[in-house]
N, CA, C and O atoms as CSV, one atom per row, in Angstrom:
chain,resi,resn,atom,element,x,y,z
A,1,UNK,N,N,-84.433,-115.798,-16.611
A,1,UNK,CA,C,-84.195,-114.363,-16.738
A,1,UNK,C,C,-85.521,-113.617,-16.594
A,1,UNK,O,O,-86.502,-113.971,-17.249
A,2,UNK,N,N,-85.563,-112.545,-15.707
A,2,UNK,CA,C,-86.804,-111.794,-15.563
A,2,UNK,C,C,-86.515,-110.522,-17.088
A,2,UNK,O,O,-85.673,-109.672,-17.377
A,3,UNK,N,N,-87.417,-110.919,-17.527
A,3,UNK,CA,C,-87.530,-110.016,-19.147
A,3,UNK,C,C,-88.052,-108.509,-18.659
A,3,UNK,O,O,-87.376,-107.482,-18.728
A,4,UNK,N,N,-89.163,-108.597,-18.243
A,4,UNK,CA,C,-89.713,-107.114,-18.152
A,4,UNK,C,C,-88.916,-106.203,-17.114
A,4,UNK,O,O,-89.468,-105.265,-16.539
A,5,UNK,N,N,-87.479,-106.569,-16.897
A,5,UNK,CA,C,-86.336,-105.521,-16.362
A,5,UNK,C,C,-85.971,-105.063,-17.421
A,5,UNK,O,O,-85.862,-103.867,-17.691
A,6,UNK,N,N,-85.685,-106.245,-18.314
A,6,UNK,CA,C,-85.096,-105.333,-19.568
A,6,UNK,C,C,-85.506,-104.429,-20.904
A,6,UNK,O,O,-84.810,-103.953,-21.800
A,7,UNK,N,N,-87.030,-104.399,-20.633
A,7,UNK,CA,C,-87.772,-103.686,-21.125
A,7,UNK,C,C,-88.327,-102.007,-19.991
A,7,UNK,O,O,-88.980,-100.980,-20.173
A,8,UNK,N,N,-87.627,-102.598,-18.981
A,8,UNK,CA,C,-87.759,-101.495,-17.972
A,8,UNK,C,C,-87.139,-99.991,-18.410
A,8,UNK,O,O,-85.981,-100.165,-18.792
A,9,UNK,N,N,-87.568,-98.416,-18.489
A,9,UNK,CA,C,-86.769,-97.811,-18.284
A,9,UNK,C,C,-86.590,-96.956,-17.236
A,9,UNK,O,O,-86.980,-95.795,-17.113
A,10,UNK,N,N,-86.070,-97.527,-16.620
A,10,UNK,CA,C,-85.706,-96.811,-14.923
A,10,UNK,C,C,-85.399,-95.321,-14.984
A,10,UNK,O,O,-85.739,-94.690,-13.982
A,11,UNK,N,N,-84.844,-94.667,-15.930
A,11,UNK,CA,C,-84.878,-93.188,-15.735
A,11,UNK,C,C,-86.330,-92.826,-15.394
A,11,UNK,O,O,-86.806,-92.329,-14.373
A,12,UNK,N,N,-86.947,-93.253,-16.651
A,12,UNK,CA,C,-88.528,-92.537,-16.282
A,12,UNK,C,C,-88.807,-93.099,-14.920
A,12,UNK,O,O,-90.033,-93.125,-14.811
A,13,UNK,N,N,-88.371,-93.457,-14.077
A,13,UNK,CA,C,-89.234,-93.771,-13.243
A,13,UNK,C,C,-88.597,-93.364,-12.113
A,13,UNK,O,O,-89.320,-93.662,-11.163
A,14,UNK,N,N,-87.223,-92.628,-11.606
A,14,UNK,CA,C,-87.049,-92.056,-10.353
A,14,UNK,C,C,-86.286,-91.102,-11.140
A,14,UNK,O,O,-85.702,-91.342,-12.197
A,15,UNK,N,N,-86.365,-89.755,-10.382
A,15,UNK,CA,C,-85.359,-88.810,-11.305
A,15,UNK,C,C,-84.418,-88.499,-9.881
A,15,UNK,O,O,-84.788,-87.712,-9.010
A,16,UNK,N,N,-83.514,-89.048,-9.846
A,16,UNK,CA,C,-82.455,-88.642,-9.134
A,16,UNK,C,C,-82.167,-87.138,-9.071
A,16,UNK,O,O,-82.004,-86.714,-7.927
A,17,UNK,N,N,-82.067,-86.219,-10.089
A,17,UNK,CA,C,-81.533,-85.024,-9.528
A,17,UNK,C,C,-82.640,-83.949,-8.951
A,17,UNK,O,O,-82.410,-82.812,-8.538
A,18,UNK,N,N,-83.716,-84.528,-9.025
A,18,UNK,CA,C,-84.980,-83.746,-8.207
A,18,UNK,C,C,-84.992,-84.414,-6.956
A,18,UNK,O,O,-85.392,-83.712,-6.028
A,19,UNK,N,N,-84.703,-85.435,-6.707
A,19,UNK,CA,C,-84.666,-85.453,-5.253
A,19,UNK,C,C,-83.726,-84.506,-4.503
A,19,UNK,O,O,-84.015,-83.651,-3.665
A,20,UNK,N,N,-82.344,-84.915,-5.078
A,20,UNK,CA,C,-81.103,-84.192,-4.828
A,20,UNK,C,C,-81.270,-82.489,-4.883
A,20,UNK,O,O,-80.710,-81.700,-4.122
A,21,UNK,N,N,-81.790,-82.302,-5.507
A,21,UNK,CA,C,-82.415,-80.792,-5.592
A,21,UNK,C,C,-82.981,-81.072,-4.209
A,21,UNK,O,O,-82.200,-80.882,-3.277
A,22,UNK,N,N,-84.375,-81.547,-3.883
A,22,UNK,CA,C,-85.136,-81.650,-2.895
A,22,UNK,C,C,-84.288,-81.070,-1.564
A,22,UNK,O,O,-84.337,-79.924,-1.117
A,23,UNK,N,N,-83.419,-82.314,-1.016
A,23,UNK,CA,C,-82.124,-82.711,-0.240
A,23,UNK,C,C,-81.695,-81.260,-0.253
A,23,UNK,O,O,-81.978,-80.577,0.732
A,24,UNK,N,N,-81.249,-80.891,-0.943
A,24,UNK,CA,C,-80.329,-79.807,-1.157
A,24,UNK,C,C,-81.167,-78.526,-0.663
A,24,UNK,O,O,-80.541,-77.509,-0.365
A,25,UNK,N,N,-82.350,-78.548,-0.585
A,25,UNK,CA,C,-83.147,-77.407,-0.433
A,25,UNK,C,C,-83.439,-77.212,0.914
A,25,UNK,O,O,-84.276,-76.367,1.231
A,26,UNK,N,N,-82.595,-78.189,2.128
A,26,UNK,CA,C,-82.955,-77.853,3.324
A,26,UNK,C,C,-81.682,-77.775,3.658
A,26,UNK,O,O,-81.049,-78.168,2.677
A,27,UNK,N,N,-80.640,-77.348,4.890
A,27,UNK,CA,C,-79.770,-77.196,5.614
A,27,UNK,C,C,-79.074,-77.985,5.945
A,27,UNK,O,O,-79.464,-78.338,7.058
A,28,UNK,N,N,-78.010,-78.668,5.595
A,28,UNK,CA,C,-76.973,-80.290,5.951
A,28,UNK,C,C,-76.035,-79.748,6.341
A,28,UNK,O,O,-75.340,-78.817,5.935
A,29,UNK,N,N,-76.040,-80.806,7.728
A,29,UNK,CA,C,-75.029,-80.958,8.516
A,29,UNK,C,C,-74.358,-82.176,8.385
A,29,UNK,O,O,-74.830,-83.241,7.987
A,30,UNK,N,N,-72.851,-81.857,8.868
A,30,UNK,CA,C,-72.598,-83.157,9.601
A,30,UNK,C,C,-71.931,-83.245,10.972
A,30,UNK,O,O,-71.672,-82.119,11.397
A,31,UNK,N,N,-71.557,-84.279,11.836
A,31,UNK,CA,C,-71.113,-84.102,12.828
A,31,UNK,C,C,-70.798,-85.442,13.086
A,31,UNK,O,O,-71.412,-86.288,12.437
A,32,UNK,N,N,-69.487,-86.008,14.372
A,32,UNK,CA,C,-69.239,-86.940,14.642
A,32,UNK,C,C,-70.063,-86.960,16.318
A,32,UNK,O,O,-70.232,-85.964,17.022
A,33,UNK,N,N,-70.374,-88.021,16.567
A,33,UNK,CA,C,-70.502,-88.831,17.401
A,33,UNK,C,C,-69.932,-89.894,18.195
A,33,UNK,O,O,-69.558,-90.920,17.627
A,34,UNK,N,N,-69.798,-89.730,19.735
A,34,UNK,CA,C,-69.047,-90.733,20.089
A,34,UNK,C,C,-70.566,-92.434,20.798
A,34,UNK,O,O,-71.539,-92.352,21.547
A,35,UNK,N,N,-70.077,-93.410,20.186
A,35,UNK,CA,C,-70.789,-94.552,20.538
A,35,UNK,C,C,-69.989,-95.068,21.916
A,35,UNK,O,O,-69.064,-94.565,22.554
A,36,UNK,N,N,-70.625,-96.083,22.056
A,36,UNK,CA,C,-70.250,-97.166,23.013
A,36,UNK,C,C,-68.983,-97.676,22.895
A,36,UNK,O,O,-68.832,-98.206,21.794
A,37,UNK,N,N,-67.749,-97.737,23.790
A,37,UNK,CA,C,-66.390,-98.100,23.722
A,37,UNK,C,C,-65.749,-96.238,23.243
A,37,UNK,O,O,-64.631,-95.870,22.880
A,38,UNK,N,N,-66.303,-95.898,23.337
A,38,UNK,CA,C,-65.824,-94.256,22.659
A,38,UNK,C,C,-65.152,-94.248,21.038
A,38,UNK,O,O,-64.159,-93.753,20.506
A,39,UNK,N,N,-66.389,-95.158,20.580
A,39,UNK,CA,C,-65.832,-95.345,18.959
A,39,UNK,C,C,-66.885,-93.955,17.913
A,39,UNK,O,O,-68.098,-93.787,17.786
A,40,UNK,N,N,-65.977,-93.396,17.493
A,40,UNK,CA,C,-66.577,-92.270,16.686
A,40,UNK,C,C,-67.200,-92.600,15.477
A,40,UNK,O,O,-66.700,-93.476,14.771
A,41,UNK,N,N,-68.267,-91.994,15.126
A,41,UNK,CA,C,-69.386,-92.115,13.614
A,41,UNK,C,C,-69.848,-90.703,13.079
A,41,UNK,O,O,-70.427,-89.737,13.576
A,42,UNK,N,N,-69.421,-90.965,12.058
A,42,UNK,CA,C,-70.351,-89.834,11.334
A,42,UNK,C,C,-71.350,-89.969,10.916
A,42,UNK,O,O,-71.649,-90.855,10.115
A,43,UNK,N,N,-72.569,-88.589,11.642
A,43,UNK,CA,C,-73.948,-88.723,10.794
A,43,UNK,C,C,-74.172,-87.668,10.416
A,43,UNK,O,O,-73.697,-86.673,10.965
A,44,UNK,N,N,-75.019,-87.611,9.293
A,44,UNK,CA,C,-75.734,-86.334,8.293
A,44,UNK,C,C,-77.198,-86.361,8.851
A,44,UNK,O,O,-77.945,-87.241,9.278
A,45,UNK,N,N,-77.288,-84.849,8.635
A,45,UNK,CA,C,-78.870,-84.914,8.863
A,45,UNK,C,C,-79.390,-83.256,8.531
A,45,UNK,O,O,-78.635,-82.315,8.287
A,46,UNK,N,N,-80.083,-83.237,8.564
A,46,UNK,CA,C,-80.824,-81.989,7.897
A,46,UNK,C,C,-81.517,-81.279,8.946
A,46,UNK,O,O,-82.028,-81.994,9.808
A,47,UNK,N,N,-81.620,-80.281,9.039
A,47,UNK,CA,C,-82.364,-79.410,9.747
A,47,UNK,C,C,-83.330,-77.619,9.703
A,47,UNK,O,O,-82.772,-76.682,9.131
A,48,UNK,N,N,-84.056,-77.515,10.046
A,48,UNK,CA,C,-84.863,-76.872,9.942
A,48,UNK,C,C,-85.094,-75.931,11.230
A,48,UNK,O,O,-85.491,-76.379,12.306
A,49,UNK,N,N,-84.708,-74.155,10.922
A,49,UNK,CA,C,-84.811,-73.857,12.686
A,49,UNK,C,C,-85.718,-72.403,12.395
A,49,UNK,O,O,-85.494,-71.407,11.707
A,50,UNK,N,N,-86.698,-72.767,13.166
A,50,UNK,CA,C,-87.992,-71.392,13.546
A,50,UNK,C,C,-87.295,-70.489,14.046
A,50,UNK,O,O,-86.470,-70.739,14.925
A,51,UNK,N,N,-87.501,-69.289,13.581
A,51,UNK,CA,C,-87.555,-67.838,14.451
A,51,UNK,C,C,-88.400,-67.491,15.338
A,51,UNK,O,O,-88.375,-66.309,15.680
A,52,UNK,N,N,-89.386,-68.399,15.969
A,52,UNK,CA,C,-90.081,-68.100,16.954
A,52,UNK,C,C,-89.761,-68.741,18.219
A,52,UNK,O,O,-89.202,-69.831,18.347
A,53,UNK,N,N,-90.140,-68.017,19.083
A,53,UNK,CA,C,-89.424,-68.303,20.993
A,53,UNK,C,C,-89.876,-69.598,21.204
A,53,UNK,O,O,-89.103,-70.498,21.533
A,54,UNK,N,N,-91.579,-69.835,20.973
A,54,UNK,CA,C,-92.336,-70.590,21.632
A,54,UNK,C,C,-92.178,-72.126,20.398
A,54,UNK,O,O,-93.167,-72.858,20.434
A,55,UNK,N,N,-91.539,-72.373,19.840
A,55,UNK,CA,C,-91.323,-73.050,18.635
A,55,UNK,C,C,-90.776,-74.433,18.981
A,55,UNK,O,O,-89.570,-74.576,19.184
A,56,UNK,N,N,-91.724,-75.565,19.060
A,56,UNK,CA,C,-91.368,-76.904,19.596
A,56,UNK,C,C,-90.519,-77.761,18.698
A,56,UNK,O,O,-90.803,-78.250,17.604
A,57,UNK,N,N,-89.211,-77.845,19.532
A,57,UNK,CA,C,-88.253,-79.112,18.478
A,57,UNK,C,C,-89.011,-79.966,18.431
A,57,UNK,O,O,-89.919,-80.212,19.225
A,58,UNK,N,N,-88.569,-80.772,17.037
A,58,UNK,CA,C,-89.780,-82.067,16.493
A,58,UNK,C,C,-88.347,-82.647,15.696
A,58,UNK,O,O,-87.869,-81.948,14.802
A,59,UNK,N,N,-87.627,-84.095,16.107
A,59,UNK,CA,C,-86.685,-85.060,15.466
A,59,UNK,C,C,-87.554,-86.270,14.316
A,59,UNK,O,O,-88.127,-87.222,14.845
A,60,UNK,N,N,-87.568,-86.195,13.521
A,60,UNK,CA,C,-87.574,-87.393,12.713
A,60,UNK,C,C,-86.909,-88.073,12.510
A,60,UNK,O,O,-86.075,-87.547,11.773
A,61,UNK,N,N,-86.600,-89.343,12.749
A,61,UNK,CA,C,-85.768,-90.145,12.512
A,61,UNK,C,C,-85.569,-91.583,11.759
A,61,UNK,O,O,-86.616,-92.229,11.700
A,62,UNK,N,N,-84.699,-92.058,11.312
A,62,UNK,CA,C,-85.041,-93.425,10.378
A,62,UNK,C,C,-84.160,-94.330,10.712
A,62,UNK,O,O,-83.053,-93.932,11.077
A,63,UNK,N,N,-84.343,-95.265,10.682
A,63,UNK,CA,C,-83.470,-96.729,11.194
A,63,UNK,C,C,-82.513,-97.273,10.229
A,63,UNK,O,O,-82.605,-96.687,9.151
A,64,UNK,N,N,-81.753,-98.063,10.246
A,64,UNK,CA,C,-81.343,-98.554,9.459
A,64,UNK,C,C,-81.520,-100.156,9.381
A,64,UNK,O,O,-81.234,-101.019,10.211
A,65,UNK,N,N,-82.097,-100.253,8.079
A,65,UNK,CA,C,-81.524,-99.415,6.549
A,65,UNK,C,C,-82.554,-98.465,6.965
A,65,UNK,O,O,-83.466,-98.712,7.753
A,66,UNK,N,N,-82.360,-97.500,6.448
A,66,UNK,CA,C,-83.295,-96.375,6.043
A,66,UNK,C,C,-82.890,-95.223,5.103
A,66,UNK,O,O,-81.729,-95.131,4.705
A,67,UNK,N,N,-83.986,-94.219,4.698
A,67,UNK,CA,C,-83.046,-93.211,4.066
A,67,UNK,C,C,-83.928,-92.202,4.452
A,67,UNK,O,O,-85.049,-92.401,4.919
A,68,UNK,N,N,-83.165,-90.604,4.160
A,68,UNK,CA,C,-83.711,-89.358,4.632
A,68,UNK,C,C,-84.953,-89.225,3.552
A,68,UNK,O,O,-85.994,-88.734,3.990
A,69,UNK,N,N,-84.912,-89.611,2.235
A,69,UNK,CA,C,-85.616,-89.540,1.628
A,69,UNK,C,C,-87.541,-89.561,2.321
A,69,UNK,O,O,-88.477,-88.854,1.946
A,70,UNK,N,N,-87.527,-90.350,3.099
A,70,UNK,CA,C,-88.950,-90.800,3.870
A,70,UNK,C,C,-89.516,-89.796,4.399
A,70,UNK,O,O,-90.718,-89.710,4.650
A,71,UNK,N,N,-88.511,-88.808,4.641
A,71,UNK,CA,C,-88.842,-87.777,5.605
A,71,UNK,C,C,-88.942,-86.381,4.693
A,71,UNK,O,O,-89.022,-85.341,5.346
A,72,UNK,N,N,-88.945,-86.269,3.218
A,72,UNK,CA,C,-88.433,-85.207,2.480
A,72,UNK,C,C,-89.853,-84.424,2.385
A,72,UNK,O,O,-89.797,-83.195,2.331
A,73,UNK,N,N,-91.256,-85.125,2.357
A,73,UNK,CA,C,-92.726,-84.988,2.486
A,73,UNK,C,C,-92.887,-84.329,3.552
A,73,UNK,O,O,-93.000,-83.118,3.364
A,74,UNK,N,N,-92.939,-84.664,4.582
A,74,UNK,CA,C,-93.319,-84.151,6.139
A,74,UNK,C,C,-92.314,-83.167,6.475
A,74,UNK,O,O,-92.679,-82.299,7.269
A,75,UNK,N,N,-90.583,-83.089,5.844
A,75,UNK,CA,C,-90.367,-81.590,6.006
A,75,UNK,C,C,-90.500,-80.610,5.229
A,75,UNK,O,O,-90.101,-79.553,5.717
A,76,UNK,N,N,-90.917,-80.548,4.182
A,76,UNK,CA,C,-91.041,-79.659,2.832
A,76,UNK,C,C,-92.211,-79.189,3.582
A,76,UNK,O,O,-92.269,-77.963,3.674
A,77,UNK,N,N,-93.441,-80.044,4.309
A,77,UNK,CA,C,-94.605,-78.971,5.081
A,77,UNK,C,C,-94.297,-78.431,5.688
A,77,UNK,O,O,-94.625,-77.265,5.467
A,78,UNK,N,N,-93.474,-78.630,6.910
A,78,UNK,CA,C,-92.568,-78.136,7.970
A,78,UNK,C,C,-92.235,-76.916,7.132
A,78,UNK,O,O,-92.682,-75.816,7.457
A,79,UNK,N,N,-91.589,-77.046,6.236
A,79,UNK,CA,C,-90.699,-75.591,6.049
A,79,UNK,C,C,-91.496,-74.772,5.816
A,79,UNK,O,O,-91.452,-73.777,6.539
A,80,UNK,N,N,-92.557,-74.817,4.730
A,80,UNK,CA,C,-93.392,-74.561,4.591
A,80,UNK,C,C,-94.513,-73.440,5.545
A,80,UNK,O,O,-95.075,-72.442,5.096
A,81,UNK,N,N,-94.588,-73.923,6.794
A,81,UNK,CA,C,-95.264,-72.977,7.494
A,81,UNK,C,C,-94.062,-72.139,8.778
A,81,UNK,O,O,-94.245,-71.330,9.688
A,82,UNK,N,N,-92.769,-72.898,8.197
A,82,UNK,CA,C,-91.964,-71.683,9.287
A,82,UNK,C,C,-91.859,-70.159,8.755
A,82,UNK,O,O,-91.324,-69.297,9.452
């Protein structure tokens, strides 16, 4: 038995509803997609859109496994200077 799990307390150590706050603080979509054989998927994803003309799309993306979480740093700057 690994002991120092059970001396672990995992709340202190990720706070779930501040991320979810985080998440929540940018724009979610969803939408289906058609794959290969014309089999449909749903994906979520978040987005971020400038009011300026000259304003270069920029995709981040994550593999799977992955999570949006990776990306919550590099768009919070993003939003940041739109």
């Amino acid at each position: 038995m690994i002991f120092w799990l059970l001396e672990t307390n995992i709340d202190s150590m990720f706070d779930w509803r501040k991320t979810e706050d985080t998440i929540n603080s940018f724009p979610n979509f969803k939408t289906k997609l058609k794959g290969e054989n014309d089999e449909e998927f749903d994906i979520h994803f978040l987005a971020l859109f400038s009011e300026r003309e000259d304003a270069v799309p920029i995709m981040l993306n994550h593999g799977w496994p992955g999570i949006v979480s990776r990306h919550l740093q590099t768009s919070s700057l993003i939003k940041n200077l739109l």
